[in-house]
TIMI-2910 file (N, C-alpha, C, CB; in pm, 1 decimal, decimal comma, always signed):
<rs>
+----------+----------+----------+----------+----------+----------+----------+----------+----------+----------+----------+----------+------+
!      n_x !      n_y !      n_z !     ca_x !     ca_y !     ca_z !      c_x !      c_y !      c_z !     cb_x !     cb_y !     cb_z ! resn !
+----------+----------+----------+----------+----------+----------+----------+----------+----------+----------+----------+----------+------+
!    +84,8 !   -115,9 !     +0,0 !     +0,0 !     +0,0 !     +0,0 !    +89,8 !   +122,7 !     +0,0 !    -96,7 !     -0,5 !   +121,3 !  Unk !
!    +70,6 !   +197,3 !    -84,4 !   +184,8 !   +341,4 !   -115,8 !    +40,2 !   +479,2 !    -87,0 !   +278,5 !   +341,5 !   -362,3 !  Unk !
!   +178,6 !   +494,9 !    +32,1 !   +126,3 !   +669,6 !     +0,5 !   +200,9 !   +782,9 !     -2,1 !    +38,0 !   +722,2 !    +94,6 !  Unk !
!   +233,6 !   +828,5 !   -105,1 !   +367,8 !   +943,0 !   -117,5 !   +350,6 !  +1042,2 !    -65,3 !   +411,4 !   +993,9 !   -241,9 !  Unk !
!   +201,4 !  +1081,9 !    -84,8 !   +198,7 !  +1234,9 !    -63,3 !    +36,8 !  +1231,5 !     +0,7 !   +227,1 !  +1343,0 !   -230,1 !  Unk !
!    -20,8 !  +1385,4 !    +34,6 !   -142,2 !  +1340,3 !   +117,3 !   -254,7 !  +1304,8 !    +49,0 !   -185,3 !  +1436,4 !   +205,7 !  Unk !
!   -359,3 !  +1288,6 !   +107,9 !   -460,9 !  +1214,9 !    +27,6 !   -447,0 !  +1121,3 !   -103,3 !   -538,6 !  +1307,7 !     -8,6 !  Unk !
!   -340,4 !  +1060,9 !   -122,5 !   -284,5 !   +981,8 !   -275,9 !   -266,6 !   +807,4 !   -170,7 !    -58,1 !  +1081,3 !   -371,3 !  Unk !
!   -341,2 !   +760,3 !   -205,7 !   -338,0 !   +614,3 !   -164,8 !   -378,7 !   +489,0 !   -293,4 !   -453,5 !   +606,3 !    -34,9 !  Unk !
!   -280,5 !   +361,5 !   -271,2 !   -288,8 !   +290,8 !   -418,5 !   -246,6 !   +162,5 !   -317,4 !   -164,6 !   +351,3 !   -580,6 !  Unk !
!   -287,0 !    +24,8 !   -379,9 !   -223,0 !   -108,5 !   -373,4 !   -182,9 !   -117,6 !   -481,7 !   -292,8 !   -221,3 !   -338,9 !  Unk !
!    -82,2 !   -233,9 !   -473,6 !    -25,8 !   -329,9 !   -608,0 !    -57,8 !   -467,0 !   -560,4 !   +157,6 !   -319,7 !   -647,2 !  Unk !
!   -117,7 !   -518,0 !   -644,1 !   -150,5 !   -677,1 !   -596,4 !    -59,1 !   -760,4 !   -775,7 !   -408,1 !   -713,6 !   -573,0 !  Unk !
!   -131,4 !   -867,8 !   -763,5 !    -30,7 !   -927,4 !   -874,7 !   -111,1 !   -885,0 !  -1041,8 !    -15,4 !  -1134,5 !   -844,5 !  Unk !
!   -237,7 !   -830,2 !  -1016,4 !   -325,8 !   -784,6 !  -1130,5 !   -293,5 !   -628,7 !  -1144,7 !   -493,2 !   -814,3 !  -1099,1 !  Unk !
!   -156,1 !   -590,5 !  -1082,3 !   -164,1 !   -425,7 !  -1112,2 !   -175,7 !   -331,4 !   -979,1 !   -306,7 !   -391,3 !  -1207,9 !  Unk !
!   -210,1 !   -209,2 !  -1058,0 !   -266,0 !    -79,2 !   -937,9 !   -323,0 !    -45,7 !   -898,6 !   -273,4 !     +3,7 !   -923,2 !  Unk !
!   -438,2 !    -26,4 !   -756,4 !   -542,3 !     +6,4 !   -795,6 !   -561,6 !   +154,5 !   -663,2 !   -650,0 !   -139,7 !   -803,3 !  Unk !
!   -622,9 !   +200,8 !   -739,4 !   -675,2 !   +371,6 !   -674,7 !   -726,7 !   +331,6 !   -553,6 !   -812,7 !   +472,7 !   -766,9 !  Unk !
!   -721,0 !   +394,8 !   -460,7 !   -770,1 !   +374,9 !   -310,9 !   -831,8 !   +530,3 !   -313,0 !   -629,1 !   +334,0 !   -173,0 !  Unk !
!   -735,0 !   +624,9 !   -325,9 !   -796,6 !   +748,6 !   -325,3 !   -635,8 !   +874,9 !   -377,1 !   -880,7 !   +768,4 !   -135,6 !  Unk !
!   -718,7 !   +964,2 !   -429,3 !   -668,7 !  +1063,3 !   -496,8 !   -672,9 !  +1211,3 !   -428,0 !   -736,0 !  +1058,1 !   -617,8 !  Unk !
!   -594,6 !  +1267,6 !   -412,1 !   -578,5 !  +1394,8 !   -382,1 !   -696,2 !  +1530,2 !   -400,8 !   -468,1 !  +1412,6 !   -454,8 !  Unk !
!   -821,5 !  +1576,6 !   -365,7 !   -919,4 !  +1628,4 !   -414,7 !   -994,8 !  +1566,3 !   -482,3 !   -896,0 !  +1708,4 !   -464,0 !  Unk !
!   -995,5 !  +1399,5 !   -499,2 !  -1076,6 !  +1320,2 !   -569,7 !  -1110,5 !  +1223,7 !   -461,3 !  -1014,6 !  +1262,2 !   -698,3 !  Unk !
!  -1167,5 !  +1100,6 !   -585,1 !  -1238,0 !  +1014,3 !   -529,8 !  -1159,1 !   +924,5 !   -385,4 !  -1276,9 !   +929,1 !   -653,0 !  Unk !
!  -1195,9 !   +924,3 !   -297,7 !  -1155,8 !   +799,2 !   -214,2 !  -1274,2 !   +707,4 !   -121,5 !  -1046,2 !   +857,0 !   -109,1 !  Unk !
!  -1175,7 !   +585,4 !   -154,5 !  -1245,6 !   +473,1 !    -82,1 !  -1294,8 !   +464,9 !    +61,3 !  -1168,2 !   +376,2 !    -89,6 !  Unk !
!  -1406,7 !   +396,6 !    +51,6 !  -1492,3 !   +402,1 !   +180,2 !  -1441,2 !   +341,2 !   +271,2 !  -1617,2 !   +354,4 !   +175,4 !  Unk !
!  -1461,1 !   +376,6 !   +416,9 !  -1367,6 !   +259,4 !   +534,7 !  -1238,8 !   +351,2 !   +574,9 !  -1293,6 !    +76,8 !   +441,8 !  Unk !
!  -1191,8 !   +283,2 !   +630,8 !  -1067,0 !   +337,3 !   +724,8 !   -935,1 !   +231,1 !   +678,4 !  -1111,0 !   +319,4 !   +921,9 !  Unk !
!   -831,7 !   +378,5 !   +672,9 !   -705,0 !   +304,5 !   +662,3 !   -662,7 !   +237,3 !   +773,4 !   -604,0 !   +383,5 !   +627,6 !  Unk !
!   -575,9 !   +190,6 !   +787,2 !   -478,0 !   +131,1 !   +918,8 !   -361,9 !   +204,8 !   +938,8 !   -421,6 !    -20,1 !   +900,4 !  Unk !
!   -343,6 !   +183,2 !  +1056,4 !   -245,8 !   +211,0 !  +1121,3 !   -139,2 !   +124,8 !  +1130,8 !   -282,0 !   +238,7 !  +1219,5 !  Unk !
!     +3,3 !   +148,0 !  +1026,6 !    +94,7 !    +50,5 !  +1012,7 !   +167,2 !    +38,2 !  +1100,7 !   +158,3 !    +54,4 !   +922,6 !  Unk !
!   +143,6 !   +183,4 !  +1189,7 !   +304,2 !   +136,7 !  +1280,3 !   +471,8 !   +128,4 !  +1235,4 !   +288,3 !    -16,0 !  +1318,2 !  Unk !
!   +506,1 !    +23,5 !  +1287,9 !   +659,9 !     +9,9 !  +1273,5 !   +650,2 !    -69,0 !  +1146,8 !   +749,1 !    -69,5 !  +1405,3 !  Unk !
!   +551,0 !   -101,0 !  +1088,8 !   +564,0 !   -148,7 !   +987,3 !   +531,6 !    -81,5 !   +851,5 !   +511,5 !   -241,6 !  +1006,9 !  Unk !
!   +560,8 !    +31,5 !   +855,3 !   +604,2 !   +131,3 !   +778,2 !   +706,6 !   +208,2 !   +707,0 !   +580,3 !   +174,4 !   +813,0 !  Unk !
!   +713,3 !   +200,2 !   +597,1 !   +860,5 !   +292,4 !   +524,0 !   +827,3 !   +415,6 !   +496,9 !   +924,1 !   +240,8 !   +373,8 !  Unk !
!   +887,9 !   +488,9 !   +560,9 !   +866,6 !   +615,9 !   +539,2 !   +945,2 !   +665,3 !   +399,0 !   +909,6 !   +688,8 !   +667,0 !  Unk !
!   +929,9 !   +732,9 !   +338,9 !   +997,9 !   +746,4 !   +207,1 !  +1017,8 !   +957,8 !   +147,2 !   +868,2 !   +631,2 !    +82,5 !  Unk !
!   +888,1 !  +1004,3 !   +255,1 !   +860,4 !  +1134,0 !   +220,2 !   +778,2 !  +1186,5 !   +370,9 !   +764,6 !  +1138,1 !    +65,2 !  Unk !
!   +868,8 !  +1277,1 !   +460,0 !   +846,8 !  +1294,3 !   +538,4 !   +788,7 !  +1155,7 !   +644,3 !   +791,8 !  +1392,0 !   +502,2 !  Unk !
!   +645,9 !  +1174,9 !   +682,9 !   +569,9 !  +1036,3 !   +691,2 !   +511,5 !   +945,8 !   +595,6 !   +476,8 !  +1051,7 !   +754,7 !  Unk !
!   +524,4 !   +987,4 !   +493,9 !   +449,4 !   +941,7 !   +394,4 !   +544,8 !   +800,2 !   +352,3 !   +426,0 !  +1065,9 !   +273,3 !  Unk !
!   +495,8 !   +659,6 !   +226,2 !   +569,7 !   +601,4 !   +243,1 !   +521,5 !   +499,2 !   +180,8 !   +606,7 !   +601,6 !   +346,6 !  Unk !
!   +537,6 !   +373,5 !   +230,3 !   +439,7 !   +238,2 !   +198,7 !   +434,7 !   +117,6 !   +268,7 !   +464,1 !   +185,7 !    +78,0 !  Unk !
!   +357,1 !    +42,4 !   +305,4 !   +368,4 !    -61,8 !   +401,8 !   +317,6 !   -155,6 !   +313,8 !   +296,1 !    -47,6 !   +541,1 !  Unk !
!   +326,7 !   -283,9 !   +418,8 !   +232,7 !   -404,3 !   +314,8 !   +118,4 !   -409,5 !   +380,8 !   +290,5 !   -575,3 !   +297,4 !  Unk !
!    -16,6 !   -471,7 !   +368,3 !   -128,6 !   -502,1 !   +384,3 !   -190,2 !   -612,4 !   +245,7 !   -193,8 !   -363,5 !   +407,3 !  Unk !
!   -284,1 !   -703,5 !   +369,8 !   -377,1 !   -784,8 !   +286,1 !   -546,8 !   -710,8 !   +284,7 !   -375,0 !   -953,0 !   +359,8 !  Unk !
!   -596,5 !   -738,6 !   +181,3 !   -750,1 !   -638,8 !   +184,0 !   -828,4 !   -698,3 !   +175,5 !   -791,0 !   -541,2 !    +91,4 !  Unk !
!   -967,8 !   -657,0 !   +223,6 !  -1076,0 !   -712,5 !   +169,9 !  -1154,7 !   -614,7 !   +101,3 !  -1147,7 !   -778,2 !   +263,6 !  Unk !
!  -1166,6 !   -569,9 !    +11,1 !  -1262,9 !   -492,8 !    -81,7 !  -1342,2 !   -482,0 !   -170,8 !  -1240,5 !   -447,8 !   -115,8 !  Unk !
!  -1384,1 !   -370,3 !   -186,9 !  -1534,6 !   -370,8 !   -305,8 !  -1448,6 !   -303,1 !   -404,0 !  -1713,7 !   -262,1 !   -261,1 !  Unk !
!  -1439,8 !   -378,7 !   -555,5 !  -1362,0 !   -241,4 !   -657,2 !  -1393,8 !   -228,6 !   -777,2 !  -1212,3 !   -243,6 !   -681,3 !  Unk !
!  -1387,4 !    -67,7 !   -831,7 !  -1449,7 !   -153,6 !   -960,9 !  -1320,5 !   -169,3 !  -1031,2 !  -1578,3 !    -71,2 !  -1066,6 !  Unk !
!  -1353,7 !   -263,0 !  -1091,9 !  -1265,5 !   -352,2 !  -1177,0 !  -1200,6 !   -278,0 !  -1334,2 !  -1369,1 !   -491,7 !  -1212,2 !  Unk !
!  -1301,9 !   -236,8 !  -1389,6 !  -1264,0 !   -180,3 !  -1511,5 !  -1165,5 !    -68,6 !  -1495,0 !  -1380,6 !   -135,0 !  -1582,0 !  Unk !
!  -1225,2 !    +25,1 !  -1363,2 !  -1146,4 !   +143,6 !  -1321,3 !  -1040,0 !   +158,1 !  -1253,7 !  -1202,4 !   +208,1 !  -1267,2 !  Unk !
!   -993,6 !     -8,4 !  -1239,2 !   -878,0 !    +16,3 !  -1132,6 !   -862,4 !    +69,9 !   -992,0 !   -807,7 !    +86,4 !  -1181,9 !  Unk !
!  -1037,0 !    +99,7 !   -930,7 !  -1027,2 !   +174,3 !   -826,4 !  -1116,4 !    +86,3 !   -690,3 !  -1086,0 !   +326,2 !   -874,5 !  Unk !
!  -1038,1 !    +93,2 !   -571,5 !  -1117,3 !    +20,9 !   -466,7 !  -1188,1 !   +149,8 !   -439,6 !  -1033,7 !    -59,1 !   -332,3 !  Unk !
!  -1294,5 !    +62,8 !   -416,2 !  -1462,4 !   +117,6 !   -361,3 !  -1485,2 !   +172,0 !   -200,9 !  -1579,3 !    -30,4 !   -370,9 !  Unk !
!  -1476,7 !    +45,1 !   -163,0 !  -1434,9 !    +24,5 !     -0,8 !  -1372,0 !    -47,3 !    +57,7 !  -1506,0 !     +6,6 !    +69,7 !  Unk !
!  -1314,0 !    +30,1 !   +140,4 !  -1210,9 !   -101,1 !   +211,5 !  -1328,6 !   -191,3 !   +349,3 !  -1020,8 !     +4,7 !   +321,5 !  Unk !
!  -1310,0 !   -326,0 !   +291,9 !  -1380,7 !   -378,8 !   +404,9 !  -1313,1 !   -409,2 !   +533,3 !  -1437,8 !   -489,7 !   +366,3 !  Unk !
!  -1194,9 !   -471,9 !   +498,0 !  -1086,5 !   -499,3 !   +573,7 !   -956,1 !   -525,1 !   +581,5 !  -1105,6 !   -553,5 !   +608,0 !  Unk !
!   -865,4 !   -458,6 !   +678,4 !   -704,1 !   -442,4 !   +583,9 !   -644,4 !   -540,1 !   +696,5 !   -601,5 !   -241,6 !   +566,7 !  Unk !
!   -560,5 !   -592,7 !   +705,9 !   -443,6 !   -637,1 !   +752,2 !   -322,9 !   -567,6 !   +725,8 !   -430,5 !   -750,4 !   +714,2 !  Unk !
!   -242,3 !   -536,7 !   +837,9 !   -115,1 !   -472,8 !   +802,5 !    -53,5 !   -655,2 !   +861,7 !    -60,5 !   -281,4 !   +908,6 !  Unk !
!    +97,5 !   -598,5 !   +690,9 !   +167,4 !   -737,8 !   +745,1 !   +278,3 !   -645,5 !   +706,9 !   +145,2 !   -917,5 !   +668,9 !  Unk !
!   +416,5 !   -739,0 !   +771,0 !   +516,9 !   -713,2 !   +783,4 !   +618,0 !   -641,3 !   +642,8 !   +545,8 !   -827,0 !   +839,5 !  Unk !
!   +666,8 !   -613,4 !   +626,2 !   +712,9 !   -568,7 !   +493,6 !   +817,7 !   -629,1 !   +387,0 !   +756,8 !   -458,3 !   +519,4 !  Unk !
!   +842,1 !   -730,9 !   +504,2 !   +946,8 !   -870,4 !   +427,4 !   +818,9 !   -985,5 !   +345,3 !  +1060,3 !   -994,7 !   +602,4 !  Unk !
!   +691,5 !   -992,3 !   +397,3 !   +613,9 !  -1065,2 !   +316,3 !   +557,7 !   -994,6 !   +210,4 !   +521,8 !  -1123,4 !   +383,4 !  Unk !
!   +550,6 !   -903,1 !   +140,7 !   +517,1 !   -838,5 !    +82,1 !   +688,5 !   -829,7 !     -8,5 !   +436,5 !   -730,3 !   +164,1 !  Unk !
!   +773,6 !   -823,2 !    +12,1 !   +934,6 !   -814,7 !    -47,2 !   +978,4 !   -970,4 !   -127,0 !  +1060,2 !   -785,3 !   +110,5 !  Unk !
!   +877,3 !  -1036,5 !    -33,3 !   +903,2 !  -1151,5 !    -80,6 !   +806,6 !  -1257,6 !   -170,2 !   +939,3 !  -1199,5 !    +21,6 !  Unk !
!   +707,7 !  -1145,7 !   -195,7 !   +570,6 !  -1215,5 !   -292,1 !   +638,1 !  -1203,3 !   -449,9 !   +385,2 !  -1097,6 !   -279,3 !  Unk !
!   +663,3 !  -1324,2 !   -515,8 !   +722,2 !  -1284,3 !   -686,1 !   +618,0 !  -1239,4 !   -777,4 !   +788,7 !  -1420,8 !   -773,2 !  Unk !
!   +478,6 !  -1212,1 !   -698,7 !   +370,9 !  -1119,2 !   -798,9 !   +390,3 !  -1035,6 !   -807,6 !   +255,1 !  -1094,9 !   -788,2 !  Unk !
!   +493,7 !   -947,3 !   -717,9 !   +451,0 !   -792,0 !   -641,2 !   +585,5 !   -753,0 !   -734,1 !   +455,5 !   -761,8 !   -416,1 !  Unk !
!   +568,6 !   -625,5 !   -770,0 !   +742,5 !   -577,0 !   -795,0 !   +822,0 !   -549,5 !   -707,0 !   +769,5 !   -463,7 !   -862,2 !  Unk !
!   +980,5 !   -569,7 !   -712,1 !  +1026,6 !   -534,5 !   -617,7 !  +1026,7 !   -389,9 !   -595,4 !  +1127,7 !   -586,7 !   -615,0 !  Unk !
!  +1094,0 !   -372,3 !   -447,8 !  +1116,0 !   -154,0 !   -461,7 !  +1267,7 !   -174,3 !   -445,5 !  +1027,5 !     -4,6 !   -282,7 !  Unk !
+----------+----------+----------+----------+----------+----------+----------+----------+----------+----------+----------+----------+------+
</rs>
């Protein structure tokens, strides 16, 4: 889950990118998580962690709907999925 800058939130799963929410635009319903120490900071706080989801999305648009439910996981399982790109 990447977030560089504020309101700009995205996953990468092994089908791609998908919009969580956009800066003065659309964002997904539900609540983020709180990663904790399991966070890379990359830009000030900003950054990316791993998480597993449960969501509503639309598909054509590349964009989650709502988040039903996130899991934060560690950032070595996510480093170590060969779907995911590396960083």
């Amino acid at each position: 889950m990447d977030n560089p800058t504020p309101g700009n939130w995205w996953i990468t799963d092994r089908d791609g990118e998908w919009e969580i929410g956009v800066q003065g635009g659309q964002q997904a319903k539900g609540d983020l998580p709180d990663f904790g120490r399991a966070w890379m900071e990359t830009n000030v706080h900003y950054g990316y962690g791993c998480a597993c989801m449960e969501v509503r999305v639309d598909r054509p648009g590349k964009r989650v709907l709502e988040l039903r439910h996130v899991k934060v996981l560690p950032l070595v399982r996510c480093g170590g999925d060969p779907a995911l790109p590396k960083r």
